[in-house]
N, C-alpha and C positions, 0 to 999 in steps of 0.2 A: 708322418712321412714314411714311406717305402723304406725297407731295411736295406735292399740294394742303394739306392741313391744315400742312405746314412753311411755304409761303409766306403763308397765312394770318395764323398765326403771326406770324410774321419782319416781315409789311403792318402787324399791329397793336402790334407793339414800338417797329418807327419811329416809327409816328405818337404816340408819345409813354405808351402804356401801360407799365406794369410785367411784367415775364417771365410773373407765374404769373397776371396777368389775365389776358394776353394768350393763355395756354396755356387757360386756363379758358375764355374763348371762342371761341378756332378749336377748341377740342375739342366743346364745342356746337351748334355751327353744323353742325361738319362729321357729327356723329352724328347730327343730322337730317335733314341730306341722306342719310347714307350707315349707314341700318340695320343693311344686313348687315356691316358692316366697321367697328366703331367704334373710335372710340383711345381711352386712359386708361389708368385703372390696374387697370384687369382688370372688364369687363362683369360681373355675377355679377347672377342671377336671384336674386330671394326678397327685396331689400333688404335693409337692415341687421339684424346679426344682436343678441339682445337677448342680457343680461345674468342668468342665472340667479341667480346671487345677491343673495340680499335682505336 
């Protein structure tokens, strides 16, 4: 992971968030700033995939 988005991170845990807020918004922020280079859990084009069975 990017050291910006870990400090991020690591600023909004202290200040009293929870780990997977706190991951959930430095990953936001930091995908905004930073287009070409995003974190998570795998960028993938097309959004969610739907359900064939009915």
């Amino acid at each position: 992971m990017p050291k910006g988005y870990e400090k991020m991170r690591d600023r909004f845990t202290a200040d009293g968030m929870s780990e997977r807020g706190a991951q959930k918004k430095a990953a936001r922020i930091w995908n905004d700033q930073h287009p070409d280079k995003p974190v998570g859990r795998g960028e993938k084009k097309g959004g969610r995939k739907k359900s064939g069975a009915r």
